[in-house]
LUMVODREN-710051 format. One record per atom (N, C-alpha, C): x, y, z; residue in one letter. Coordinates in steps of 0.001 Angstrom, whole numbers, plus 524288, in hexadecimal, padded with zeros to 5 digits. Example, Ala and Ser with C-alpha at 12.3 -4.5 7.8 and 13.67 -1.06 7.14 Angstrom:
// LUMVODREN-710051
833867E9C681E78a8300C7EE6C81E78a833907F31C81E78a832327F73681BA8s835667FBDC81BE4s832648001E81EBEs
***
This chain:
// LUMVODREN-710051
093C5ADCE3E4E54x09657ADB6BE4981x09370AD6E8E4702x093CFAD71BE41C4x090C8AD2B6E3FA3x09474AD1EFE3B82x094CBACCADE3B84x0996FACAC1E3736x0953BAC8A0E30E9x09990ACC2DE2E1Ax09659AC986E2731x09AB2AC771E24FCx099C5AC324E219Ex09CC9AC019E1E54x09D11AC086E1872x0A299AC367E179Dx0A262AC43EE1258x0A3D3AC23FE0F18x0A220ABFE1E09F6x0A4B9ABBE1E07C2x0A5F1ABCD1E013Bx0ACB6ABECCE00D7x0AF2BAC031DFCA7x0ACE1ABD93DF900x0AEC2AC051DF389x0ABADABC0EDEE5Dx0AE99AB5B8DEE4Bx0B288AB5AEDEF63x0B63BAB1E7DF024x0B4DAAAD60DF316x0B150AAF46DF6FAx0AF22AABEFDFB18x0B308AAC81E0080x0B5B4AAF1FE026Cx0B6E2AB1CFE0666x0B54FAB408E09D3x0B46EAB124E0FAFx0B06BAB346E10EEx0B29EAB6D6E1678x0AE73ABBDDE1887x0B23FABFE4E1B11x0ACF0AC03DE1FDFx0AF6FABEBFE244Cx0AC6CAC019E2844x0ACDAAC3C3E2BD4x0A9B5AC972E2B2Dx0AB81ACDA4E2E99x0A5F8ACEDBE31A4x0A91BACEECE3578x0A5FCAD331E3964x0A5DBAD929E3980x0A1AAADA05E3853x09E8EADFC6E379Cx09CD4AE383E3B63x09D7FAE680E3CDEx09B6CAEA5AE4072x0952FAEC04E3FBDx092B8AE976E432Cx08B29AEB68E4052x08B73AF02DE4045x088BAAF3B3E3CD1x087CFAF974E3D3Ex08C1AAFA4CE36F1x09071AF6F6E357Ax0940CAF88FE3162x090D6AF524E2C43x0939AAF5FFE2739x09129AF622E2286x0954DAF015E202Ex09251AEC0CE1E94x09632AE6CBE1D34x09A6DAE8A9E1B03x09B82AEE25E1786x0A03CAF158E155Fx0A441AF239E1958x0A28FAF50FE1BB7x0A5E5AF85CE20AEx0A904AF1DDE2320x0A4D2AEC7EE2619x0A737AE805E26C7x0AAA4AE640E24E1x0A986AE6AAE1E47x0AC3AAE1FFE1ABDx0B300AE514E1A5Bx0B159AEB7EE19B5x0B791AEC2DE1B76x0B94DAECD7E1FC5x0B803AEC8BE22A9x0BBD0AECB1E27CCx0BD7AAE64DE28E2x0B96CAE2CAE27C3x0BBA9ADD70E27E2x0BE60ADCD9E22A3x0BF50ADFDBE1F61x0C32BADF1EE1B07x0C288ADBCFE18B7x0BBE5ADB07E161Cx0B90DAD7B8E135Ex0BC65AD7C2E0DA5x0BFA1AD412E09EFx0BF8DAD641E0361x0BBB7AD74BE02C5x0BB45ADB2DDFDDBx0B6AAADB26DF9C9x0B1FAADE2BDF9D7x0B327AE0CAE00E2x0B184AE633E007Dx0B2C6AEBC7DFFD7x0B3D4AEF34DFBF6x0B623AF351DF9E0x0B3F3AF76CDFDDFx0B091AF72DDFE50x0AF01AFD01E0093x0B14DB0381DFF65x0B0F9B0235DF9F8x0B2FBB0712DF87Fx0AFF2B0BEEDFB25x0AB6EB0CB6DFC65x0AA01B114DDFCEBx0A880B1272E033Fx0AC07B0CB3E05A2x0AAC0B0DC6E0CCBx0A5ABB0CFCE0F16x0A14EB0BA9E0AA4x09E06B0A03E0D90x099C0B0E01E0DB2x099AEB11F7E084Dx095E6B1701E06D4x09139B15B8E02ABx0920EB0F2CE02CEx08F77B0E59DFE0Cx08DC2B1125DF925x09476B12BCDF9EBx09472B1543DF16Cx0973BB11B6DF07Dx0986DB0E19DEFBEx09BC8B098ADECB8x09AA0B0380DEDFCx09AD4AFF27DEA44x09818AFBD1DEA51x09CA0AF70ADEB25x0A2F7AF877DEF53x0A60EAF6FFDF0C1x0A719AF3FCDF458x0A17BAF31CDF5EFx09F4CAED40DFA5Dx09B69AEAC8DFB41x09B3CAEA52DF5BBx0981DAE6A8DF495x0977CAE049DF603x09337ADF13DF6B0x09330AD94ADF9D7x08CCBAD77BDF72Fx08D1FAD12BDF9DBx0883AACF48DF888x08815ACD1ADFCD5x08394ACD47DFD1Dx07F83ACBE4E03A7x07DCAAC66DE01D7x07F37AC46DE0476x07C1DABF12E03C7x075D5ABF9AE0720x0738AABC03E037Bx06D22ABBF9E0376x06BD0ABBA2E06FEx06D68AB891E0C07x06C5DAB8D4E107Ex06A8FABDD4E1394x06E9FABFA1E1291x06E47AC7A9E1534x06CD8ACBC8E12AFx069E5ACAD6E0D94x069FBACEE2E0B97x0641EAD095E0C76x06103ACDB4E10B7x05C76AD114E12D9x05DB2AD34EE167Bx061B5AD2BEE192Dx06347AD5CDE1E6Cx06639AD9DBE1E36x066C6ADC80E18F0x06933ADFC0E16F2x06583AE3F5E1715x065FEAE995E1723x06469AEE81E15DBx0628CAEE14E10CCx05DB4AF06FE0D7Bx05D83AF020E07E2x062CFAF3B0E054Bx063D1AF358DFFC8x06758AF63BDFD26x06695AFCCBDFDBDx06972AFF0FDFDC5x069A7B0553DFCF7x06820B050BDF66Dx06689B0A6DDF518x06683B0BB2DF0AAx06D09B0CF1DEDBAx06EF6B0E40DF191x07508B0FEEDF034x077ECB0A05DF069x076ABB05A3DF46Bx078B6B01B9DF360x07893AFF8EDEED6x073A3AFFB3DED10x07128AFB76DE7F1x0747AAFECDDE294x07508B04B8DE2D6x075FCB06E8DDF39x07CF1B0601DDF6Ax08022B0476DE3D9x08535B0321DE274x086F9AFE06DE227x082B8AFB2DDE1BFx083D0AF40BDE21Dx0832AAF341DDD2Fx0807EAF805DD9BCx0825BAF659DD285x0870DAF611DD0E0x08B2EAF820DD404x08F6FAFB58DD217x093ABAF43DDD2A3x090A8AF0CCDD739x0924CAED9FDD842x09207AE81ADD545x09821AE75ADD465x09636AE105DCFD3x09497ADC0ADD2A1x0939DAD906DD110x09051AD5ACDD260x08B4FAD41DDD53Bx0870BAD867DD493x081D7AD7CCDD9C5x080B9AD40CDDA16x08040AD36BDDDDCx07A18ACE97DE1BCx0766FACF58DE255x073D3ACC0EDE4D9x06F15ACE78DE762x0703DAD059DEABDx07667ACF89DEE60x0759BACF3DDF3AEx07A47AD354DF3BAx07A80AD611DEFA3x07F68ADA54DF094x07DAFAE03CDF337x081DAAE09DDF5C8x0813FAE5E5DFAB5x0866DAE7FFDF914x084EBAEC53DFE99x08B10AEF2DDFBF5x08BFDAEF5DE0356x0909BAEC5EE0471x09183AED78E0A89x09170AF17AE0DB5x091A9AF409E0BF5x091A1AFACEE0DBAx08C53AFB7FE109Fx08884AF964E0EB8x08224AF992E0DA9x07EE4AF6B9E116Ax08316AF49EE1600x081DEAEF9CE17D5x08231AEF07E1E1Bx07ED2AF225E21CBx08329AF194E2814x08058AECD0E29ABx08549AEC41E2BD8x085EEAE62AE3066x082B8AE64AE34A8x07FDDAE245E32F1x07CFEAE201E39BBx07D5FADBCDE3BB8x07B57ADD03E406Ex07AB2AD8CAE41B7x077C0AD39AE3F01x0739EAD59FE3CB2x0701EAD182E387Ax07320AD097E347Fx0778CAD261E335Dx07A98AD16AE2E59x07E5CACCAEE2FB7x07F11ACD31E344Fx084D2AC794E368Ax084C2AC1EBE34B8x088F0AC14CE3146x089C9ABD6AE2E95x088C9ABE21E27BDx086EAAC3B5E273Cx084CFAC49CE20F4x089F9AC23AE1F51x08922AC0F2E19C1x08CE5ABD5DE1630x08C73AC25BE1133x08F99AC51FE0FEBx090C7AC722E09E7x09691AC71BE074Ax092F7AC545E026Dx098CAAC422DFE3Ex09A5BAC79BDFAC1x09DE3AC7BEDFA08x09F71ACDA1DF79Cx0A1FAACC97DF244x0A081AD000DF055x0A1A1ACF18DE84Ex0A7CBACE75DE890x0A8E3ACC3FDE367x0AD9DACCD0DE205x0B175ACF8FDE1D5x0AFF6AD65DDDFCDx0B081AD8F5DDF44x0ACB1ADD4ADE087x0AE73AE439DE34Ex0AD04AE703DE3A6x0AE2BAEB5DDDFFCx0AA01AEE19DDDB5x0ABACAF111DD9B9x0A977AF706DD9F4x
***
């Protein structure tokens, strides 16, 4: 397990432990993160968990899918450091990642 810290727009901050091998999505709801929708379960057709990676981790990240990049338009407010959780498995090199999550999911 590797624990990530998620931190609402509010500044709320949510510390869950993750199962390595699962997707920061699949985590953020079962620890019953706000502010992740996951409307589509995690099929990446919907842009309903959305997050921003802080700069720190965002080389230790997988590059973007073509299907990622093409549903993170759909998403308001980009970053540099915006992902879509779904997009994202937990590993061990990830423990302690920090992402903050938009205001709103749309």
């Amino acid at each position: 397990m590797s624990q990530i810290i998620f931190i609402e727009s509010n500044g709320t901050r949510h510390e869950a432990d993750i199962t390595d091998g699962h997707s920061l999505m699949e985590g953020a709801v079962a620890n019953m993160v706000p502010g992740i929708d996951a409307d589509c379960g995690g099929a990446c057709a919907c842009a309903t968990c959305h997050i921003y990676v802080d700069d720190a981790w965002t080389d230790r990240l997988p590059e973007k899918s073509e299907m990622e990049n093409s549903l993170l338009e759909f998403a308001p407010h980009l970053e540099a450091g915006s992902r879509l959780a779904c997009q994202i498995t937990v590993s061990p090199e990830l423990a302690g990642m920090i992402v903050r999550l938009p205001e709103a999911q749309h």
